[in-house]
KOLROVO-365211 format. One record per atom (N, C-alpha, C): residue number from 0; atom name; x, y, z. Coordinates in steps of 0.1 Angstrom, whole numbers, padded with zeros to 4 digits. Atoms other than C-alpha are relative to their C-alpha. Layout:
N
<i->NUM&at->CA&x->X&y->Y&z->Z>
...
***
This chain:
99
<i->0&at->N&x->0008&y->-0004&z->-0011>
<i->0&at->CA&x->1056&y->-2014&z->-2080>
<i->0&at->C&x->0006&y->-0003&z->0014>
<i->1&at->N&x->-0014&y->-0002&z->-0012>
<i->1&at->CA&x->1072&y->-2007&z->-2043>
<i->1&at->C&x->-0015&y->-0014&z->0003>
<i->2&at->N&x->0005&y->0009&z->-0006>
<i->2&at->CA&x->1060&y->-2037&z->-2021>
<i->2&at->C&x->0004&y->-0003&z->0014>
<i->3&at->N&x->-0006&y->-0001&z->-0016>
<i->3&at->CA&x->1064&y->-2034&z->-1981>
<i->3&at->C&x->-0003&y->-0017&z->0003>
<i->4&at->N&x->-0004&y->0012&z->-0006>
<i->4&at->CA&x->1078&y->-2070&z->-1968>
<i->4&at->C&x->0000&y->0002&z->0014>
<i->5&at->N&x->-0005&y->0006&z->-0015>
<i->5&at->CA&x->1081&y->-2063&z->-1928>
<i->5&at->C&x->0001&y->0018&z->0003>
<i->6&at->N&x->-0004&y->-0012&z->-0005>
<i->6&at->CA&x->1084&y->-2033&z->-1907>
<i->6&at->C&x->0001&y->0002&z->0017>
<i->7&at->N&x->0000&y->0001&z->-0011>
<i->7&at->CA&x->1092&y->-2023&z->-1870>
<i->7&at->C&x->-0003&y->0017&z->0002>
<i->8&at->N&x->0003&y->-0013&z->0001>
<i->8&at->CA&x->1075&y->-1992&z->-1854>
<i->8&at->C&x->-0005&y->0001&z->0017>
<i->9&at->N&x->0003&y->-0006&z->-0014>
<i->9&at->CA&x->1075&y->-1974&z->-1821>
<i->9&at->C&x->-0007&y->0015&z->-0003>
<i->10&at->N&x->0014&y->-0012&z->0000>
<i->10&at->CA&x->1051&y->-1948&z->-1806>
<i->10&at->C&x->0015&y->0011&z->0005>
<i->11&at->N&x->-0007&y->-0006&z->-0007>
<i->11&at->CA&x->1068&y->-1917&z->-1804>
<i->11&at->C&x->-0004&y->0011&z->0012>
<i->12&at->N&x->0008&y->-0005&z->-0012>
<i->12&at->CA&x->1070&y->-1898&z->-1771>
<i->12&at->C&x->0003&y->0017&z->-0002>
<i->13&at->N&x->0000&y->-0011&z->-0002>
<i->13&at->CA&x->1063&y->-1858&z->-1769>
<i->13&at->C&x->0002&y->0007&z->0012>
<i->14&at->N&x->-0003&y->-0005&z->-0014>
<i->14&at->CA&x->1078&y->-1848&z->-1737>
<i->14&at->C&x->-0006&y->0016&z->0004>
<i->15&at->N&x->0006&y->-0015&z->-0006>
<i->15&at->CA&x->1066&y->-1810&z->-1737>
<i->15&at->C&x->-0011&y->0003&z->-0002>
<i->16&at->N&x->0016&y->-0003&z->0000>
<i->16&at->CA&x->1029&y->-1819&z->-1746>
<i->16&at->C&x->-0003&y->0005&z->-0012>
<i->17&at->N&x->0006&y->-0012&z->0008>
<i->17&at->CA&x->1031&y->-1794&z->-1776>
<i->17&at->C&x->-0006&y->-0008&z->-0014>
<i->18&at->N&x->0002&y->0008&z->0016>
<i->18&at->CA&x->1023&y->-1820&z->-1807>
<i->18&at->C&x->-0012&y->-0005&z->0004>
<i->19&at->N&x->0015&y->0004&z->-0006>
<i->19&at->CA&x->0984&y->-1828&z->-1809>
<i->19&at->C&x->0002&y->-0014&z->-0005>
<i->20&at->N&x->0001&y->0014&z->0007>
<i->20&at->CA&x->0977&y->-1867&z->-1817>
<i->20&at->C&x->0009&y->-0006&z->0008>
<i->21&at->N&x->-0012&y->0014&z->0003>
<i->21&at->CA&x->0998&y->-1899&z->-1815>
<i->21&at->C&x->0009&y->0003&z->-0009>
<i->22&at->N&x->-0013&y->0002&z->0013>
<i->22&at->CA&x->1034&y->-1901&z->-1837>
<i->22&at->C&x->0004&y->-0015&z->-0002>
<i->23&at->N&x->-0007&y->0008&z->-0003>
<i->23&at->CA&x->1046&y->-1929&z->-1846>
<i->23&at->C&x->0010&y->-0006&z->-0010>
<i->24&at->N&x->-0008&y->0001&z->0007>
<i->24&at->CA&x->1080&y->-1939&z->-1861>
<i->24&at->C&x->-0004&y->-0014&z->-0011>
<i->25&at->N&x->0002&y->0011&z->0005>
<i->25&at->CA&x->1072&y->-1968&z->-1888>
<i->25&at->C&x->0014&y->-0002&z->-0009>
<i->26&at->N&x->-0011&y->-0002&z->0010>
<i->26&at->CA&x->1106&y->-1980&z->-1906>
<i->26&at->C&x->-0004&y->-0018&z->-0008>
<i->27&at->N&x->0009&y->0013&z->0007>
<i->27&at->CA&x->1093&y->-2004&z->-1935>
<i->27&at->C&x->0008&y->-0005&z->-0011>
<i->28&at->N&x->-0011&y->0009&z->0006>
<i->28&at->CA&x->1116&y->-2030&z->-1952>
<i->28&at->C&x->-0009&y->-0001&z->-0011>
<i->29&at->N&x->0005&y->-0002&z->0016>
<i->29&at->CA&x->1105&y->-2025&z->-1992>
<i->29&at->C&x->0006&y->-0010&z->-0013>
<i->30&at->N&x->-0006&y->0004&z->0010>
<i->30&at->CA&x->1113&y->-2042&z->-2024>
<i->30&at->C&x->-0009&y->0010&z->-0013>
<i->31&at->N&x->0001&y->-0005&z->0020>
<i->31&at->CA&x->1112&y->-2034&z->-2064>
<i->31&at->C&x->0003&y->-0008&z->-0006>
<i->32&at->N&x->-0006&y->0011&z->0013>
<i->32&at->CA&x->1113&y->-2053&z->-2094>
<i->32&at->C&x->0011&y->0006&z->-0007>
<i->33&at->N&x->-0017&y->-0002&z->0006>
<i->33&at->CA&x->1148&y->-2055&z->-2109>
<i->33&at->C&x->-0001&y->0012&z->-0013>
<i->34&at->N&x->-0001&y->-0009&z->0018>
<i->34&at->CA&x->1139&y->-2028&z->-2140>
<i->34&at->C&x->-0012&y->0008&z->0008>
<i->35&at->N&x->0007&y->-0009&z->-0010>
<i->35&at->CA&x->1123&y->-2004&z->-2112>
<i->35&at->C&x->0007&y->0012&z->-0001>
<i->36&at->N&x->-0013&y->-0012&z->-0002>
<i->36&at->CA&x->1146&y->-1969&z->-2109>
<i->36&at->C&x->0003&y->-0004&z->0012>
<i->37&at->N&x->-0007&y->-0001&z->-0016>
<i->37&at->CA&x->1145&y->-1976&z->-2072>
<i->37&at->C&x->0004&y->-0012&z->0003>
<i->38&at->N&x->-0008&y->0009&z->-0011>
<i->38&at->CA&x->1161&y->-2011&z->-2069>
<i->38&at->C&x->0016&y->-0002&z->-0001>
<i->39&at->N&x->-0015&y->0001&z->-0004>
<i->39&at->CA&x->1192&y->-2015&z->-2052>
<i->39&at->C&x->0001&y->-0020&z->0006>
<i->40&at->N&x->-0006&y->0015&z->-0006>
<i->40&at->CA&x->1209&y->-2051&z->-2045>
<i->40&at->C&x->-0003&y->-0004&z->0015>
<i->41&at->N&x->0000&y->-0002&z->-0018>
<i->41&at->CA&x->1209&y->-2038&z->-2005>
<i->41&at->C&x->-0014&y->-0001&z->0005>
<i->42&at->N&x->0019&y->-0004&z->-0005>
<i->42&at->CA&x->1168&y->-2031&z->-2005>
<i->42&at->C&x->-0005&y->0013&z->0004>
<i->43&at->N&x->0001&y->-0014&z->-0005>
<i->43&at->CA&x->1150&y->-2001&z->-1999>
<i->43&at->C&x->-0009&y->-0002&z->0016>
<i->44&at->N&x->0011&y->-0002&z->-0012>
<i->44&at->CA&x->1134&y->-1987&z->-1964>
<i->44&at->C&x->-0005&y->0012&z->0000>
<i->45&at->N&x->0012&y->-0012&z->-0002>
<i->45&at->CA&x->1108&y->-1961&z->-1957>
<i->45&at->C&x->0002&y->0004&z->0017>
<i->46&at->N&x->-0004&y->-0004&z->-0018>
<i->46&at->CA&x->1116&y->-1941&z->-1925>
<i->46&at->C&x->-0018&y->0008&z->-0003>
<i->47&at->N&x->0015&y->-0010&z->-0001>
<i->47&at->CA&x->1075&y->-1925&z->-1918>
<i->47&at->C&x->-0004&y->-0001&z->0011>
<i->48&at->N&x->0004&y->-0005&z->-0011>
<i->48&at->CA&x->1064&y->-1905&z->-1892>
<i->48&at->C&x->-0013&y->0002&z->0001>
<i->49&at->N&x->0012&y->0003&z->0001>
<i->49&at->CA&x->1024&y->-1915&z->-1889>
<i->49&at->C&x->-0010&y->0011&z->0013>
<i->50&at->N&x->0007&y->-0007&z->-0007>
<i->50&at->CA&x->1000&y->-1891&z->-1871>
<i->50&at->C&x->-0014&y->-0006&z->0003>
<i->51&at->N&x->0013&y->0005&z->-0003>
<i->51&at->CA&x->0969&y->-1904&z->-1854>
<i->51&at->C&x->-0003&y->0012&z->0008>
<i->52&at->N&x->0008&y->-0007&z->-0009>
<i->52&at->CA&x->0946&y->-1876&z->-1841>
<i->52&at->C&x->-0015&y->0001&z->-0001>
<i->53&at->N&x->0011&y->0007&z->-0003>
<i->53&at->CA&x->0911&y->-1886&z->-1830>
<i->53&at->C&x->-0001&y->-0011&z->-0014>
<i->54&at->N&x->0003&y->0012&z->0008>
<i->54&at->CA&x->0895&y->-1906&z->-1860>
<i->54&at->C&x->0009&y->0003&z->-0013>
<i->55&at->N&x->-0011&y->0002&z->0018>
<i->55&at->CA&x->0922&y->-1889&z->-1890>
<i->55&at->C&x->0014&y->-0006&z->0009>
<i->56&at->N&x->-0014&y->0002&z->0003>
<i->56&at->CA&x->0950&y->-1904&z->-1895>
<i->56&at->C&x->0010&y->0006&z->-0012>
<i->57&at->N&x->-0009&y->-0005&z->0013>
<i->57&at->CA&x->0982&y->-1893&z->-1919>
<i->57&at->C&x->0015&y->-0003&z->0000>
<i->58&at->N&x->-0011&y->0001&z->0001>
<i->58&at->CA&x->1012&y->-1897&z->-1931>
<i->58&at->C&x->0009&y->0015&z->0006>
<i->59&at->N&x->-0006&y->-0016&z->0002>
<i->59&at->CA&x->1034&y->-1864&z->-1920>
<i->59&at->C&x->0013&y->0004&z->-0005>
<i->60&at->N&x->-0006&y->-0001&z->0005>
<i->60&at->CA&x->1064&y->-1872&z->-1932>
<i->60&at->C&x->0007&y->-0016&z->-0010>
<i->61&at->N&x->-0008&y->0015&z->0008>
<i->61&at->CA&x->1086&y->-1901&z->-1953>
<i->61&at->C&x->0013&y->0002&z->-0007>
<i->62&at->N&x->-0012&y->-0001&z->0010>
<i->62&at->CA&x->1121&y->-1903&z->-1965>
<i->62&at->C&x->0005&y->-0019&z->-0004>
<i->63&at->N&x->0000&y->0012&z->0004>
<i->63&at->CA&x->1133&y->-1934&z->-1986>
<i->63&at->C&x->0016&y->0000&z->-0004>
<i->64&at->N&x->-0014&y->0001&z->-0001>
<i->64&at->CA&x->1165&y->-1947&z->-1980>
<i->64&at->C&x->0006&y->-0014&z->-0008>
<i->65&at->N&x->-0004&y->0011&z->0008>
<i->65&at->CA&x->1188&y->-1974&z->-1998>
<i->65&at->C&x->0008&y->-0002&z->0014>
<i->66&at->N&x->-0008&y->0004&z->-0014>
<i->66&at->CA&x->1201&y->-1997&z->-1971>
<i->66&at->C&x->0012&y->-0006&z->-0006>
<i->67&at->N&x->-0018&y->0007&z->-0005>
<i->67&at->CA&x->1243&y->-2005&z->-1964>
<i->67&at->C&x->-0001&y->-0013&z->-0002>
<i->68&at->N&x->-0006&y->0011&z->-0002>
<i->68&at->CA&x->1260&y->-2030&z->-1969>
<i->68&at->C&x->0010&y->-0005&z->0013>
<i->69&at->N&x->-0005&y->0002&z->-0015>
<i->69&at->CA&x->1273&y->-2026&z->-1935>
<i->69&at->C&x->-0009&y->0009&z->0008>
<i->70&at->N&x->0012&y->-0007&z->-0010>
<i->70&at->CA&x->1242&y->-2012&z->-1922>
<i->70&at->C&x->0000&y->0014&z->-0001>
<i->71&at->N&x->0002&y->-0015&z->-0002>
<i->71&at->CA&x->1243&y->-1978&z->-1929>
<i->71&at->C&x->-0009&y->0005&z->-0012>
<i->72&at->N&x->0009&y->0000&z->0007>
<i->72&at->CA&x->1220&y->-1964&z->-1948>
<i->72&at->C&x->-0004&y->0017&z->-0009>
<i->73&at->N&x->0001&y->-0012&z->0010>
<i->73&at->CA&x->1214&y->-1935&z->-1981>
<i->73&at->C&x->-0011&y->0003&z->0001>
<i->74&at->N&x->0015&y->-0003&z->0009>
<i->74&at->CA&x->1186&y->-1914&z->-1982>
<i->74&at->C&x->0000&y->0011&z->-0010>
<i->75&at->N&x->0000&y->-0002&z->0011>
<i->75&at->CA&x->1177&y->-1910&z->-2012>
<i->75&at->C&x->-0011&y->0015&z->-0001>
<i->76&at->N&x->0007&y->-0013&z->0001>
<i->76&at->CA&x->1160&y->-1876&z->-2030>
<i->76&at->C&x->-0012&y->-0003&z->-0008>
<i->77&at->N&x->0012&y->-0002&z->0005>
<i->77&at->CA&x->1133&y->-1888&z->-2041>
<i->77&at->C&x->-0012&y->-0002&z->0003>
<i->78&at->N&x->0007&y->0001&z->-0006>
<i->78&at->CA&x->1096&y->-1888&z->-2036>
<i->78&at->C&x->-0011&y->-0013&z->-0008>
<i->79&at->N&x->0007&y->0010&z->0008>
<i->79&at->CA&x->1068&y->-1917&z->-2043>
<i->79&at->C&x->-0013&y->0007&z->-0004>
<i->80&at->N&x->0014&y->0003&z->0007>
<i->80&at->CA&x->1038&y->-1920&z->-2064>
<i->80&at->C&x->-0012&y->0004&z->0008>
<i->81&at->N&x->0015&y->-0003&z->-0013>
<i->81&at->CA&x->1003&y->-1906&z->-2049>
<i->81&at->C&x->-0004&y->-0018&z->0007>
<i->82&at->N&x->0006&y->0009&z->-0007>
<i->82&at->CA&x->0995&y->-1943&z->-2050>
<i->82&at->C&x->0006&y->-0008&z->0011>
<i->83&at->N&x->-0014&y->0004&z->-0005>
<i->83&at->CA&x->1027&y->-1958&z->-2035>
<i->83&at->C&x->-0004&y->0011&z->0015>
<i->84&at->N&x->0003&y->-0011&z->-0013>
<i->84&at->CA&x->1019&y->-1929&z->-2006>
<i->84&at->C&x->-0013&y->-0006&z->0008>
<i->85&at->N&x->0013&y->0005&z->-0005>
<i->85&at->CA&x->0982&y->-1942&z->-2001>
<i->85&at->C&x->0001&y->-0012&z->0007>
<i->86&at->N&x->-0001&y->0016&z->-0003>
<i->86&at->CA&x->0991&y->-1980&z->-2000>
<i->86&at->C&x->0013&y->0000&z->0013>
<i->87&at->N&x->-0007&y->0000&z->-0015>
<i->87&at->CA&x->1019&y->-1968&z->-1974>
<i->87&at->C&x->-0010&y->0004&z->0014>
<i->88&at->N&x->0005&y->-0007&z->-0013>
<i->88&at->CA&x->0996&y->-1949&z->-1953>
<i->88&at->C&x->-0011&y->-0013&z->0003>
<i->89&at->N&x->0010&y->0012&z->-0004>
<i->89&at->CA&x->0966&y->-1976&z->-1955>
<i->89&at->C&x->0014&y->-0014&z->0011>
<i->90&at->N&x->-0013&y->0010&z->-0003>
<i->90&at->CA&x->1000&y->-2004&z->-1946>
<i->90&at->C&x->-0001&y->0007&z->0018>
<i->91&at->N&x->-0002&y->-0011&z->-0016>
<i->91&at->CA&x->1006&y->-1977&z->-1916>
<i->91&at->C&x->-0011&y->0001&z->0012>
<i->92&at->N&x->0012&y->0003&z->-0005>
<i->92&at->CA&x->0972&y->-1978&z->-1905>
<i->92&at->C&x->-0007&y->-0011&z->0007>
<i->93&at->N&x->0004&y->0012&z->-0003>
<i->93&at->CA&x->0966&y->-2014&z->-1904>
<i->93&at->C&x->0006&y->-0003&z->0011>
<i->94&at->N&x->-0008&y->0009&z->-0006>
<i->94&at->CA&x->0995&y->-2021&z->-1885>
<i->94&at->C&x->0006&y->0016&z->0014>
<i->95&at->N&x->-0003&y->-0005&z->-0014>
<i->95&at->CA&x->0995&y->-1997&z->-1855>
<i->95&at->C&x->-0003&y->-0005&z->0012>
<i->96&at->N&x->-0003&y->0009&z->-0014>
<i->96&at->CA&x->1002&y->-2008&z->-1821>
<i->96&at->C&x->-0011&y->0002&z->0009>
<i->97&at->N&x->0008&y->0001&z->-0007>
<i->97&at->CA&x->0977&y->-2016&z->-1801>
<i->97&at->C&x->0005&y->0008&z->0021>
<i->98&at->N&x->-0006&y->-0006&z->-0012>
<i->98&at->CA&x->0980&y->-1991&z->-1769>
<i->98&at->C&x->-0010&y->0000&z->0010>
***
């Protein structure tokens, strides 16, 4: 089971107005148990792009990457679990920035 350890997340900005809601970039530092398909030695991260507009919130996008050993970083092709998706978006939810 994936398990989010830490994460850093900026609001993103829409310069031409055209996107309805709030965006905001969330990139979330993950683990796995060693007999997982997804763990790597390096760790995995979740790049997701969170939409707040009025009281919904959503996920709108997510790619999952294996992080470098010199900082660079694989993303990978695959997609998560409905539940794994849910417990990210609740995680996402909790921890948005106070504006």
């Amino acid at each position: 089971m994936l398990t989010i350890t830490g994460h850093t997340v900026e609001i993103l900005e829409d310069p031409f107005g055209i996107l309805s809601g709030e965006r905001y970039e969330f990139i979330l530092q993950a683990s796995v148990p060693e007999d997982d398909e997804l763990y790597t030695e390096q760790g995995l991260g979740i790049k997701v792009i969170y939409v707040v507009e009025g009281d919904e919130s959503r996920i709108n996008q997510y790619h999952v990457f294996e992080k470098g050993e010199k900082g660079e970083n694989t993303v990978l092709d695959i997609w998560l679990e409905e539940e794994e998706e849910a417990m990210i978006a609740a995680y996402c939810k909790e921890n948005l920035p106070v504006l």
